[in-house]
N, C-alpha and C positions, 0 to 999 in steps of 0.2 A: 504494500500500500504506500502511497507516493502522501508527504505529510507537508506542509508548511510552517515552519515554526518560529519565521520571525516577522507575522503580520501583528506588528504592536499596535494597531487601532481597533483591531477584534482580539479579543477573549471569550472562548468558551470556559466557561467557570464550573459548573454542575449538570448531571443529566440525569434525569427518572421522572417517572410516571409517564412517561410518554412527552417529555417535554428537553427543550435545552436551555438553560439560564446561559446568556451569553451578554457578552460587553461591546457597546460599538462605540468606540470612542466613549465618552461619557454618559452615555442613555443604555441601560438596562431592560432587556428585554426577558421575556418570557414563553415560549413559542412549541409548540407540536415538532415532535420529530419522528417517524413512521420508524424509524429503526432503536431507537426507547423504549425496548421491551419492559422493562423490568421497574418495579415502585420504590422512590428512595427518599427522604425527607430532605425537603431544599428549602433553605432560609429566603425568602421573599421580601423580607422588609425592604431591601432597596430598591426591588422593582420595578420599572418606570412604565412600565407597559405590558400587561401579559394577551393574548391571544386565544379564544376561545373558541374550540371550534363547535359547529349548530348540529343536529341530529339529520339537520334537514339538506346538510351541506354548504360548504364555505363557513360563516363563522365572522368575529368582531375582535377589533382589538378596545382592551379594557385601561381605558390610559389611568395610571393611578399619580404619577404628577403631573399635577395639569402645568407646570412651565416646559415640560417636554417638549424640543421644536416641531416644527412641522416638516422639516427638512433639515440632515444635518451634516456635515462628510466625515470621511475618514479616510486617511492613506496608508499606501504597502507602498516606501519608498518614495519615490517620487509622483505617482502613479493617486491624483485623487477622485472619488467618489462620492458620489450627493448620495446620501441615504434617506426614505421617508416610511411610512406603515403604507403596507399598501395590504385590499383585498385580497385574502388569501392567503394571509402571515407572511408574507415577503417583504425583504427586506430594497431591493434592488441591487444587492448587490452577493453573490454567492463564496464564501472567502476562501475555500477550499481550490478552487480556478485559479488561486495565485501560483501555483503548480506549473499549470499550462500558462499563465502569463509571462511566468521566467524564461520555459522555454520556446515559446513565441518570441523574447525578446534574443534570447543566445543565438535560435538561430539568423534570424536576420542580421542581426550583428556579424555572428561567422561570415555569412553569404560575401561581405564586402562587395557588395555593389548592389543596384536600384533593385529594390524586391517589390512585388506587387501582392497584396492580400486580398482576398476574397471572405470575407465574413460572414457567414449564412446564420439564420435565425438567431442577430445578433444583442436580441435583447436591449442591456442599459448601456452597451458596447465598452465593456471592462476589456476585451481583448483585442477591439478596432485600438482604444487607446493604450495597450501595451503596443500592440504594435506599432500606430505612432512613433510612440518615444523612442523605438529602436531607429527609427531613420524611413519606416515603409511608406510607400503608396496605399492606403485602404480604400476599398469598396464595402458599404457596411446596408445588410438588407433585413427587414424585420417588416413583418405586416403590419404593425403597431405603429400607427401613429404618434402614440403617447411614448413608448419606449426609443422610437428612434428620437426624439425630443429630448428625452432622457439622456440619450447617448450624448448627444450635443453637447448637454449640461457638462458632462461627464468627460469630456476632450477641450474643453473652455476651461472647467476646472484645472485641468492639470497641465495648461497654460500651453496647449496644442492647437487651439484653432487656426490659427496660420498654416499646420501643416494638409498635407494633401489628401483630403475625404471625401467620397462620395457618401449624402447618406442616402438610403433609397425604401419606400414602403413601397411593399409591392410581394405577390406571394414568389414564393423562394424557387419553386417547379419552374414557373411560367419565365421570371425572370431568367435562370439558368439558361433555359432555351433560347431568348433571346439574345445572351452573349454569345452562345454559339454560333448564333447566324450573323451576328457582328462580327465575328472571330476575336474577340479579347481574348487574351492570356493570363494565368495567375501562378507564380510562384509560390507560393504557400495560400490551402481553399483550409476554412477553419468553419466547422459547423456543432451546432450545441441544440438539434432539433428534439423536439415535445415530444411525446407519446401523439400523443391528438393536437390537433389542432385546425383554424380557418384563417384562409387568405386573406387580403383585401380584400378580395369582392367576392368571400363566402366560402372560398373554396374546402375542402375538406382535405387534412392531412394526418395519415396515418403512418406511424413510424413504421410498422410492423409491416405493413401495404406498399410504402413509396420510398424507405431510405435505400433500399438497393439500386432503386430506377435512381435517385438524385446524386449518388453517388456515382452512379455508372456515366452520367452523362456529366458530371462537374469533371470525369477524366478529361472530356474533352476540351474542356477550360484552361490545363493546364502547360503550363509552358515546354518548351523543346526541353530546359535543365527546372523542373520542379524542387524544390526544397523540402516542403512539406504538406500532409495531407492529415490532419486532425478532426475526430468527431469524438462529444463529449456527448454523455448518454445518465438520465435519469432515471429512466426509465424500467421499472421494476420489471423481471423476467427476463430481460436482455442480457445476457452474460457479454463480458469482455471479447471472449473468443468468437464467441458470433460476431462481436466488430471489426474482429482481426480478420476475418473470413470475406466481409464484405470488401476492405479491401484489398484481401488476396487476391481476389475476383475478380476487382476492377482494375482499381489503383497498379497494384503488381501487374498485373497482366500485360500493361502496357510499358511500364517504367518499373526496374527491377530494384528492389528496395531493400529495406529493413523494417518491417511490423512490429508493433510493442504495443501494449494492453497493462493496464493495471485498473485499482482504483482508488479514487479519492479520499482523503480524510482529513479531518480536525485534531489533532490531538487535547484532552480536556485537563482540565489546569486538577483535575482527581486522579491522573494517571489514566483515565482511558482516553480511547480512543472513538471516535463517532466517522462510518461510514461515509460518504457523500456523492456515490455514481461512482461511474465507469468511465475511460479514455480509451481509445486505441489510436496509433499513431503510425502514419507510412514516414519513411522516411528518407532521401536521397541516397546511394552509397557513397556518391562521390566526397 
């Protein structure tokens, strides 16, 4: 399991009863964690906020000091992040990705010279803005209009707006296809796709139905020397190896590489450790 240990603006402090007490910068949270089997007694008095989830599904966060911002950051290095409560215990930001944002950053740096990024269902774009900071070209695409806003936020914050970004809402299939028939190139395609999810304009996407098609055809996105090929997976019943498979199938098939698979985690300031998804990674040999 692939760990992060020195993002000092997050603290995971405690975990039981199906919850995680964690630290974001100075606001205190309280929140659901599917992988919190077990009941353990966790001091709450400083609390700032716990999250509740409904019978009926989704759920409310329970502000318990009301001067808690409404929005607030936090950094891993030089690298900053708006954070706020949003529907669904989410934070905006996932801390465990700091992982893949190092080496998002190594490699481009290695590459020595213009590297271009492809960013697919890029959420609040924590890895459009790593890769920024490394020197890249990004393209950064999410059906959300709200989260590619976010993203913006979140490359302004860390004093990146000047560098070179497309941002783009639009569904991720339909878009893909369209560079194809452009012929654009991409040195390193980074994707972090949902179980489920809808396009812009409704579409329907199902990881389990469409990540081999979008994977197969992003091969053809990719430049004559690719760098890398990243998909990051939340996605309950998806094993790693199944990610390693999809791009042995593709990915390799075309450009002969190095596959790697692990998974994510938090290490907790109790001695354990908290799960957090799946990566698999192609990787150049050269």
């Amino acid at each position: 399991m692939k760990l992060v240990n020195d993002f000092g603006d997050y603290r995971l402090i405690d975990l039981g009863n199906g919850m995680k007490l964690e630290k974001w910068g100075n606001v205190t949270l309280y929140r659901p964690d599917p992988q919190v089997i077990w009941n353990k007694e966790i001091d709450l008095d400083k609390v700032d906020a716990i999250y509740h989830r409904s019978n009926k599904g989704g759920g409310n966060w329970e502000i318990k000091n009301k001067n808690i911002p409404d929005r607030w950051q936090v950094k891993y290095h030089d690298l900053v992040f708006n954070i706020k409560l949003m529907g669904f215990k989410h934070t905006g930001l996932f801390p465990e990705q700091a992982y893949n944002w190092n080496t998002i950053i190594e490699k481009i740096k290695e590459a020595d010279r213009k590297v271009k990024v492809l960013n697919l269902f890029a959420y609040t774009g924590a890895a459009s803005v790593a890769a920024l900071s490394a020197g890249a070209e990004v393209v950064h695409v999410d059906s959300s209009r709200g989260m590619v806003d976010w993203a913006k936020e979140n490359v302004e914050s860390s004093g990146l707006a000047d560098k070179p970004i497309r941002y783009l809402v639009d569904d991720v299939i339909k878009f893909v296809k369209r560079e194809i028939r452009r012929g654009n190139k991409y040195d390193i395609i980074l994707m972090d796709p949902p179980s489920f999810g809808r396009g812009s304009n409704g579409e329907v996407w199902s990881l389990e139905n469409n990540l081999y098609e979008l994977v197969e055809l992003c091969t053809e996105l990719l430049s004559d020397n690719p760098i890398m090929f990243l998909i990051n997976s939340y996605t309950t019943g998806i094993s790693k190896t199944i990610l390693e498979d999809v791009l042995y199938l593709t990915v390799n098939k075309k450009y002969k590489g190095t596959i790697t698979s692990d998974e994510l985690g938090i290490p907790c300031e109790n001695n354990l450790v908290l799960p957090c998804g799946i990566y698999a990674r192609w990787e150049n040999k050269q």
